[in-house]
Backbone atoms as SQL, in Angstrom:
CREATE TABLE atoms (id INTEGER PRIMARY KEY, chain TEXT, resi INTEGER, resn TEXT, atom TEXT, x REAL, y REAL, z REAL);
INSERT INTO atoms VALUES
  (1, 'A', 1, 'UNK', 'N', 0.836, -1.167, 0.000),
  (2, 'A', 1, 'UNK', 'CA', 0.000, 0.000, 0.000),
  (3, 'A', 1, 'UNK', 'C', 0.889, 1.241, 0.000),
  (4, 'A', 2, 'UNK', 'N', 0.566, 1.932, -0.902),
  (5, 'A', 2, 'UNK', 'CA', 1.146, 3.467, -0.952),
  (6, 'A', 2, 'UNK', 'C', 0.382, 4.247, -0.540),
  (7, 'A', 3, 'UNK', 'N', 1.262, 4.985, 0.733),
  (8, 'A', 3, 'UNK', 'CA', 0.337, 6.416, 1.180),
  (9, 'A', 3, 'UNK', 'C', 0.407, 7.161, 0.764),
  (10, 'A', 4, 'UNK', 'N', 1.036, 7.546, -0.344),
  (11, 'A', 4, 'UNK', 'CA', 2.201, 8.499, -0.933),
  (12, 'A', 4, 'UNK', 'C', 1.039, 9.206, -2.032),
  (13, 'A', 5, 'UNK', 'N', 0.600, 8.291, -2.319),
  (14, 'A', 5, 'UNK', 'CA', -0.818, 8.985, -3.614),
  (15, 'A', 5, 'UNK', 'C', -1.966, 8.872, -2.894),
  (16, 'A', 6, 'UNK', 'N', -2.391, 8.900, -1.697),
  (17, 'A', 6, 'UNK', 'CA', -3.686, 8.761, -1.274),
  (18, 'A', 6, 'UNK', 'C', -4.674, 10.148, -1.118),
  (19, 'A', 7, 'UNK', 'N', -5.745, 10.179, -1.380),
  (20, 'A', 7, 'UNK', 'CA', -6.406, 11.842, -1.304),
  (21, 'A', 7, 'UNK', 'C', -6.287, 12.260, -0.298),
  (22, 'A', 8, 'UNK', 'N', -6.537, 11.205, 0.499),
  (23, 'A', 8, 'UNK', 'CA', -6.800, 12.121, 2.482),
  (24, 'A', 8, 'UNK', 'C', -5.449, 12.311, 2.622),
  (25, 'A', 9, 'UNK', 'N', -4.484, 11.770, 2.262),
  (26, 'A', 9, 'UNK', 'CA', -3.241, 12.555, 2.671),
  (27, 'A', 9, 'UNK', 'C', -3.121, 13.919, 1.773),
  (28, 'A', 10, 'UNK', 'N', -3.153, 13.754, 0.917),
  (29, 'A', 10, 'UNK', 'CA', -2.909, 15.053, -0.099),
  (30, 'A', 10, 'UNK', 'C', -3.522, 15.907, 0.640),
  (31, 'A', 11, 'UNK', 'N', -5.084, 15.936, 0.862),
  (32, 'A', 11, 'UNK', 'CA', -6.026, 16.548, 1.424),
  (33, 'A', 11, 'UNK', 'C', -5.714, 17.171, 2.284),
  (34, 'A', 12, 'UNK', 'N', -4.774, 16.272, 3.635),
  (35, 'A', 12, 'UNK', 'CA', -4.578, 17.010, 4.834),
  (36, 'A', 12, 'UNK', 'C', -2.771, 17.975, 4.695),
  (37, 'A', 13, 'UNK', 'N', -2.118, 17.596, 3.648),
  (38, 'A', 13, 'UNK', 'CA', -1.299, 18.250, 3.331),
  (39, 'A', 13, 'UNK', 'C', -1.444, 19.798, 2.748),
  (40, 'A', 14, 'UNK', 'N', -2.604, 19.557, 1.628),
  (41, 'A', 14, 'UNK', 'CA', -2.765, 21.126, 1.657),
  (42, 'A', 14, 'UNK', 'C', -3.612, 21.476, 2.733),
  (43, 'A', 15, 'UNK', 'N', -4.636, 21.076, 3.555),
  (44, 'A', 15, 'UNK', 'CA', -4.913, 22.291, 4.474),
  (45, 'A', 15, 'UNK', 'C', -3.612, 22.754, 5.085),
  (46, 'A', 16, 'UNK', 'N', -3.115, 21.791, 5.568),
  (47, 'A', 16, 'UNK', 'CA', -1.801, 22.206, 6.424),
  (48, 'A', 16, 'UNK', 'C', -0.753, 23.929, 5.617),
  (49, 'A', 17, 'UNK', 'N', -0.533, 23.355, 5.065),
  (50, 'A', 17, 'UNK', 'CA', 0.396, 24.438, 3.956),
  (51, 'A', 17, 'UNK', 'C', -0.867, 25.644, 3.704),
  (52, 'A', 18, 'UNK', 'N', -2.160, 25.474, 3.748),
  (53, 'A', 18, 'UNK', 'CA', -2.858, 26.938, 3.401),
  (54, 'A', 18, 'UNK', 'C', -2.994, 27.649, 4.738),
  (55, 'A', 19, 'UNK', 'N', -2.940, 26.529, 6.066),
  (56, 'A', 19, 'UNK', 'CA', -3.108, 27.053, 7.302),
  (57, 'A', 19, 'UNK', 'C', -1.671, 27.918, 7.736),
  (58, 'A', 20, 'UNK', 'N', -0.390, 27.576, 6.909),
  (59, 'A', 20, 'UNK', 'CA', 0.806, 27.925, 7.291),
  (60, 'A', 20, 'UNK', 'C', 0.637, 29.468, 6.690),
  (61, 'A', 21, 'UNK', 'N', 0.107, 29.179, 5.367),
  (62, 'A', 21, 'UNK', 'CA', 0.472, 30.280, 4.761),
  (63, 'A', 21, 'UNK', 'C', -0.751, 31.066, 5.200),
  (64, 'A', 22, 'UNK', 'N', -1.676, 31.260, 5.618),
  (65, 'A', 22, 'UNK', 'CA', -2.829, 32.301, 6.733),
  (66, 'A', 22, 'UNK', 'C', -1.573, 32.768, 7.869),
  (67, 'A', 23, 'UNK', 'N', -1.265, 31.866, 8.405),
  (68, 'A', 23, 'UNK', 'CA', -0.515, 32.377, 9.407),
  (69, 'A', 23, 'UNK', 'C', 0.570, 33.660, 8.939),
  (70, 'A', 24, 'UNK', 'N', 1.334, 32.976, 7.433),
  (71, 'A', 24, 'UNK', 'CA', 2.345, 33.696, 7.534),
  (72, 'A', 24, 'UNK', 'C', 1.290, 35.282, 7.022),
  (73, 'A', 25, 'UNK', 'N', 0.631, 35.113, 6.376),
  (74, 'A', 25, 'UNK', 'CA', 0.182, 36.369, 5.766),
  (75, 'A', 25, 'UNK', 'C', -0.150, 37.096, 6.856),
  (76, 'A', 26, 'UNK', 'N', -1.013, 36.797, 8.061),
  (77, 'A', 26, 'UNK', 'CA', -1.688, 37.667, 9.007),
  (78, 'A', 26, 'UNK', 'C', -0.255, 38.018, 9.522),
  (79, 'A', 27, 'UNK', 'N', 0.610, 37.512, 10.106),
  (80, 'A', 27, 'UNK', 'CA', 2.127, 37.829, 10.629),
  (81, 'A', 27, 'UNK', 'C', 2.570, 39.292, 9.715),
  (82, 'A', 28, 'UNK', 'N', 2.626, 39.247, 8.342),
  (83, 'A', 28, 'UNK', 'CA', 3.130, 40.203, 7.703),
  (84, 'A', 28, 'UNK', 'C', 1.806, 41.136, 7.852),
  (85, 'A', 29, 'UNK', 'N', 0.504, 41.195, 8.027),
  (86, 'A', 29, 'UNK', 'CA', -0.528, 41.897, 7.689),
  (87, 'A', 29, 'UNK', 'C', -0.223, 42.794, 9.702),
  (88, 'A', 30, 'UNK', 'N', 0.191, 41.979, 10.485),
  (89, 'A', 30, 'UNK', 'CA', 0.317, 42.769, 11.776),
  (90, 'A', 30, 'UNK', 'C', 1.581, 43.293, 11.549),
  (91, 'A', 31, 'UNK', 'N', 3.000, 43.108, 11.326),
  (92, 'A', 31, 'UNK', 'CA', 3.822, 43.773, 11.411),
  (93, 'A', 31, 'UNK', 'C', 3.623, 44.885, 10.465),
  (94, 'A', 32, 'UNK', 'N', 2.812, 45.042, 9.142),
  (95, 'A', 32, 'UNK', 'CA', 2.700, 46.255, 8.034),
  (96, 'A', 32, 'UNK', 'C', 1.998, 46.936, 8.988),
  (97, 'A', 33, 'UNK', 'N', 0.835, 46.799, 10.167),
  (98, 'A', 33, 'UNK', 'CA', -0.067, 47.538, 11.155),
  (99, 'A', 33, 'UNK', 'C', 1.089, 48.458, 11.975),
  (100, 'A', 34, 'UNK', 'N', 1.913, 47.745, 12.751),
  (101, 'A', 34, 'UNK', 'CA', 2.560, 47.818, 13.606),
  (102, 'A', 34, 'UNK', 'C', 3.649, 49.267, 12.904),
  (103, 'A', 35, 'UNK', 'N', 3.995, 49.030, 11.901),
  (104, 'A', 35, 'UNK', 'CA', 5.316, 49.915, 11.099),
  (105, 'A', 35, 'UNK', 'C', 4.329, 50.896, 10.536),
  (106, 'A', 36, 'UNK', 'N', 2.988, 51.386, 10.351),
  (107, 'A', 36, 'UNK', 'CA', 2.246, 51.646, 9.945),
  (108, 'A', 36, 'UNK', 'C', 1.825, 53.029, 11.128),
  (109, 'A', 37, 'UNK', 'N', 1.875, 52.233, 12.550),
  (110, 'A', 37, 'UNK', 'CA', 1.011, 52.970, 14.038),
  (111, 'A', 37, 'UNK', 'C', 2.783, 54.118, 14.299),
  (112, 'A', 38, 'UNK', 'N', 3.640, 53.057, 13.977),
  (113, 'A', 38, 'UNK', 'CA', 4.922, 53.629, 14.727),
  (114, 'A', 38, 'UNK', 'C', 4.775, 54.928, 13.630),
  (115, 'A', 39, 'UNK', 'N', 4.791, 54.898, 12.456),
  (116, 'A', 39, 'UNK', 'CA', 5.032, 56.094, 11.882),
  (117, 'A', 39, 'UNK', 'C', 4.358, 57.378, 12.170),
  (118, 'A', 40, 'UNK', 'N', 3.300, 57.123, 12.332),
  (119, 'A', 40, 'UNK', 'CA', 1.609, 58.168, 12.056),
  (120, 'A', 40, 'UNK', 'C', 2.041, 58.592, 13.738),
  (121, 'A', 41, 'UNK', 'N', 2.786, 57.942, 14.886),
  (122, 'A', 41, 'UNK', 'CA', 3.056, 58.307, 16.217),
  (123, 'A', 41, 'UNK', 'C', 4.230, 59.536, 15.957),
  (124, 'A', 42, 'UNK', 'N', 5.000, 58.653, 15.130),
  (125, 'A', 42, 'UNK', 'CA', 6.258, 59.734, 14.912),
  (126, 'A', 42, 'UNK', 'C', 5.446, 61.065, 14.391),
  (127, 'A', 43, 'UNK', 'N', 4.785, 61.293, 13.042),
  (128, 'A', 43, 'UNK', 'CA', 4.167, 62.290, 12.605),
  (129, 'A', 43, 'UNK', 'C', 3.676, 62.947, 13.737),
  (130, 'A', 44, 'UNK', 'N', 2.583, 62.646, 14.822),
  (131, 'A', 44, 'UNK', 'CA', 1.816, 63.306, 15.517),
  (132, 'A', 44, 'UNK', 'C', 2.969, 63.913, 16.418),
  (133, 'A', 45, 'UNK', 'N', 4.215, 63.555, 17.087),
  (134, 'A', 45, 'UNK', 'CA', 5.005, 63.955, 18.017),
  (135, 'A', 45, 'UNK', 'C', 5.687, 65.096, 17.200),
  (136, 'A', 46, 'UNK', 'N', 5.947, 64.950, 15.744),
  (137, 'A', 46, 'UNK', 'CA', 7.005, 65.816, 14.828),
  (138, 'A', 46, 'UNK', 'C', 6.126, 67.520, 15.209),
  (139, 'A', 47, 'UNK', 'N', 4.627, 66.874, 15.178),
  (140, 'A', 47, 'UNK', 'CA', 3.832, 68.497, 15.073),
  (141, 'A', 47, 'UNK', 'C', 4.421, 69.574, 16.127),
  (142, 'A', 48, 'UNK', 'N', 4.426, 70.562, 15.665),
  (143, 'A', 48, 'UNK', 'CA', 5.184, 71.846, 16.851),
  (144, 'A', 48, 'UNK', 'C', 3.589, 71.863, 17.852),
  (145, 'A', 49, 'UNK', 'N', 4.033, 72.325, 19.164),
  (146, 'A', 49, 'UNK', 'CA', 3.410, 72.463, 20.125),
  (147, 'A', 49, 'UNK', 'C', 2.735, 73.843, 20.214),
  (148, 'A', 50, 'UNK', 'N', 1.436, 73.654, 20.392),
  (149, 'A', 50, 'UNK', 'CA', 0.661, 74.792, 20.278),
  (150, 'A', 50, 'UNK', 'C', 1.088, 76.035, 21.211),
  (151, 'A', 51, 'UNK', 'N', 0.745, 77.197, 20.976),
  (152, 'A', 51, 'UNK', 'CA', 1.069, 78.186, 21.847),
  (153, 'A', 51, 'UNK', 'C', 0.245, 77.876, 23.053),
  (154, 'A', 52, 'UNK', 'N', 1.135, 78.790, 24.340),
  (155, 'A', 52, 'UNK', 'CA', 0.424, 78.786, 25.920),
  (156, 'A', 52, 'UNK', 'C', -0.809, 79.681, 25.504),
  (157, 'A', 53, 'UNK', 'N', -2.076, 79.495, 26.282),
  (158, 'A', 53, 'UNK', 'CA', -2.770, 80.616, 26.418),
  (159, 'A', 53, 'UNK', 'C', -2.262, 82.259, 27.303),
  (160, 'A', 54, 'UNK', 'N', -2.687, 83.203, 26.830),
  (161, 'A', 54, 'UNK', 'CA', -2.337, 84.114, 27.913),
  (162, 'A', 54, 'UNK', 'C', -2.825, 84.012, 29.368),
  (163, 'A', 55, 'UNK', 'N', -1.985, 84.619, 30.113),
  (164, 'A', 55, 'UNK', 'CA', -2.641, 84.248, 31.569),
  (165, 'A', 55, 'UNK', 'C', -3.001, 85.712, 32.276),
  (166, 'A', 56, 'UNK', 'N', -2.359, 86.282, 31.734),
  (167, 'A', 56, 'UNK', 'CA', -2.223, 87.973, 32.367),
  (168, 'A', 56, 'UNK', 'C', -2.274, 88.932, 30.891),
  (169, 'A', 57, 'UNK', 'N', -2.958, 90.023, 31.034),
  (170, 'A', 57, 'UNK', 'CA', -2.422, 91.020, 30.043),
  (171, 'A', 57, 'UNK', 'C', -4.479, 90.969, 29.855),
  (172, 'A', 58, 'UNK', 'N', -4.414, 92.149, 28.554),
  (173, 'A', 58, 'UNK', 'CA', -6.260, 92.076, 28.514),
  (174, 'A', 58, 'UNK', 'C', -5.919, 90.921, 26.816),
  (175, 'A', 59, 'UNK', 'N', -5.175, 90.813, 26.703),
  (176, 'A', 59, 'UNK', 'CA', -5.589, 90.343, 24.776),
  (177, 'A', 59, 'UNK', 'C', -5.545, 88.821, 25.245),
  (178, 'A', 60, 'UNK', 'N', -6.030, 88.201, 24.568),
  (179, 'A', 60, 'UNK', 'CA', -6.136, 86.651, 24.631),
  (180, 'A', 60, 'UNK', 'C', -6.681, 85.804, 25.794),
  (181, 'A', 61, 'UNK', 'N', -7.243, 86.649, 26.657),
  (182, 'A', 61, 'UNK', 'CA', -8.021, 85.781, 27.958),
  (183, 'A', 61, 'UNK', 'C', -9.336, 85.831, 27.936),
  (184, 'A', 62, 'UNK', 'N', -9.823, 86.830, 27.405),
  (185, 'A', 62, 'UNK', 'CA', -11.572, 86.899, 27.213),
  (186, 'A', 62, 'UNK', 'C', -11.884, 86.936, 25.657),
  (187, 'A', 63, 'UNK', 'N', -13.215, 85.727, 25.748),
  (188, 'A', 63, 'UNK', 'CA', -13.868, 85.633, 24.248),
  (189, 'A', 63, 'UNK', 'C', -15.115, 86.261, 24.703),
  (190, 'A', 64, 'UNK', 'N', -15.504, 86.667, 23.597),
  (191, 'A', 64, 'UNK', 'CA', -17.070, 87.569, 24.281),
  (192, 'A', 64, 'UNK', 'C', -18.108, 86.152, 23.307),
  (193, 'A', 65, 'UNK', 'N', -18.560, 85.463, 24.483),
  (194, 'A', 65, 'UNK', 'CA', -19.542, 84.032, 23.446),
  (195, 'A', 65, 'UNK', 'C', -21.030, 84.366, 23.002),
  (196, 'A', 66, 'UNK', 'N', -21.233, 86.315, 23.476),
  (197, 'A', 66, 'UNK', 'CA', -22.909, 86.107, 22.981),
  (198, 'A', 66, 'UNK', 'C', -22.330, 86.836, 21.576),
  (199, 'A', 67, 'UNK', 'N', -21.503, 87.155, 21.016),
  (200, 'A', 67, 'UNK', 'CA', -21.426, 87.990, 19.615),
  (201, 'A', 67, 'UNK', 'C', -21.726, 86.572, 18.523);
């Protein structure tokens, strides 16, 4: 008897190899996420920091909200 040509082996050989290759794809589909978050973090930190509000002085401490 040859196992060597049998379907259920073939059968369970490719699930095996399509289950490997899911794995490998989601692996590359999280690290492209991952190199993806790190960048868009870098961008948001690169932005210059907004000005202080005034704390003293008359310009920049009062909005008039009924105009």
């Amino acid at each position: 008897m040859d196992i060597a040509n049998s379907t259920s082996v073939s059968a369970v050989l490719n699930q095996t190899q399509g289950e490997t290759a899911d794995a490998v794809n989601l692996l590359v589909l999280r690290k492209a996420l991952d190199i993806q978050s790190q960048g868009a973090m870098e961008l948001l930190n690169a932005l210059p920091q907004p000005p202080a509000l005034a704390t003293e002085g008359s310009l920049g401490r009062n909005v008039n909200v009924y105009a």
